[in-house]
C-alpha positions in Angstrom: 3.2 73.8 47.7 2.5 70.1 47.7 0.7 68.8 45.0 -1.5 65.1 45.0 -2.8 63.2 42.3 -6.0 64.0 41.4 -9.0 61.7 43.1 -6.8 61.0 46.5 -7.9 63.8 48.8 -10.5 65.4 49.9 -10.5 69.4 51.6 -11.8 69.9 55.0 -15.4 70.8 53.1 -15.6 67.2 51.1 -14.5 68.7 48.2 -11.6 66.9 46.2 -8.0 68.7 46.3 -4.7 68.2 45.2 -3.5 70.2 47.9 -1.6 68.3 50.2 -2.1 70.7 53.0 -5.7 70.8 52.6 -5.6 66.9 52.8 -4.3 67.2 55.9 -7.2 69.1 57.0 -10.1 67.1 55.2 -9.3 63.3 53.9 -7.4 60.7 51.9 -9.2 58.6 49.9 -9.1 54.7 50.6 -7.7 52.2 47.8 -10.6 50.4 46.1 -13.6 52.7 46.3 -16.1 51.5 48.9 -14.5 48.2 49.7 -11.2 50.0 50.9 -13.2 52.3 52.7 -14.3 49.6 55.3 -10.7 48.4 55.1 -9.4 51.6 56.3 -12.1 52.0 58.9 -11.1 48.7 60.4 -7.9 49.7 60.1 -8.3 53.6 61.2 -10.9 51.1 64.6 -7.9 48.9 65.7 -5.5 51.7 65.3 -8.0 53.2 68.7 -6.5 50.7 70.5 -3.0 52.1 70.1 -4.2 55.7 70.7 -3.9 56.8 67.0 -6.4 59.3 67.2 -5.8 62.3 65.1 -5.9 64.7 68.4 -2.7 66.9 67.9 0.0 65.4 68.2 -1.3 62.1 69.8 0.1 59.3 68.0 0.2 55.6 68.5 0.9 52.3 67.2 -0.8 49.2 66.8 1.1 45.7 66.9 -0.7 42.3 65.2 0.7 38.9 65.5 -0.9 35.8 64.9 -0.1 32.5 65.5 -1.5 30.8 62.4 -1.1 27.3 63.6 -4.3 28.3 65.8 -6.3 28.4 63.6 -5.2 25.5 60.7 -3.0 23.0 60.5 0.8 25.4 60.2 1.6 23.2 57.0 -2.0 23.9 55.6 -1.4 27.5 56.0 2.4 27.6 54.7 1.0 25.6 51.5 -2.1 28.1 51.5 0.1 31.5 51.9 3.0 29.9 49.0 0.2 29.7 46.4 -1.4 32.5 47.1 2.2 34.3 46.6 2.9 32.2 43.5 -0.9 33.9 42.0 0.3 37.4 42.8 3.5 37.1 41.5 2.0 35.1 38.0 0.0 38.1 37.8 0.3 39.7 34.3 2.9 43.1 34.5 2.6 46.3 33.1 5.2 46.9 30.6 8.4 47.9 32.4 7.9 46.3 35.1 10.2 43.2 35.5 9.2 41.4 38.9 6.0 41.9 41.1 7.8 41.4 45.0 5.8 40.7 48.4 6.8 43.1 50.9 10.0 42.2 52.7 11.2 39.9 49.6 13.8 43.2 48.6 15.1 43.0 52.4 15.5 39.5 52.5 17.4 39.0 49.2 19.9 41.8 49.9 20.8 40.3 53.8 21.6 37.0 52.0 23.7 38.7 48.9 25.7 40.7 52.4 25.6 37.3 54.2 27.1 35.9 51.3 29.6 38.8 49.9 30.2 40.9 53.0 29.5 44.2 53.5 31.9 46.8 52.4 32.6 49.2 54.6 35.9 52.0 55.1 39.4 50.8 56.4 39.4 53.6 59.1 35.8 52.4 60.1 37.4 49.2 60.3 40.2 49.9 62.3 38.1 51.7 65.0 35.4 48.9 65.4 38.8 46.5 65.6 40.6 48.5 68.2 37.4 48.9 70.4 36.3 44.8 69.7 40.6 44.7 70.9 39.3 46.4 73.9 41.8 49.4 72.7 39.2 51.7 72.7 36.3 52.7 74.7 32.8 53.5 73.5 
């Protein structure tokens, strides 16, 4: 059986669980107390749109894209977003912990360092992909 942390979930009668089935029955908590609880409401609204409504197996998924320049100046916003990154990042670390990264940074760093030293991959891999790039082969 699955266990959770304790304070995450709640059972299907509002009472908290570390069951993970029993989650899935009643409730996970939201990050940050109240204030993530209306962040995952607006979150769990817009999610509608996409049909994400927990109905069985009805699923969806939701999409965002902004075009920031629509709103400010695109400069203003690039100088805006590059210090607000530079104040998470200055943010003091827990012991341990050697770098704070912004999602995508891990990603981004590892297609330059392949980009730069190519990516490794096995001669007889190599020699297929050759032969069909040759035309030799077919897919």
């Amino acid at each position: 059986m699955s266990r959770l942390p304790e304070g995450v979930a709640l059972d299907e009668h509002g009472r908290p669980t570390t069951d993970a089935q029993a989650a899935r029955r009643g409730a996970i908590l939201p990050f940050g107390g109240y204030k993530g609880y209306a962040l995952a409401l607006a979150m769990h609204a817009l999610g509608v749109l996409g049909s994400a409504v927990p109905t069985g197996e009805s699923t969806g998924y939701l999409f965002i894209a902004f075009k920031p320049d629509l709103f400010v100046p695109l400069d203003d916003y690039r100088r805006a977003l590059a210090a607000e990154i530079a104040a998470i990042k200055a943010t003091p670390r827990r012991e341990g912990v050697a770098e704070i990264r912004i999602p995508g940074e891990r990603g981004y760093r590892e297609r330059e360092r392949l980009t730069r030293d190519g990516i490794e991959i096995d001669r007889r891999i190599q020699d297929v992909l050759m032969a069909l790039a040759e035309g030799k082969l077919t897919a």
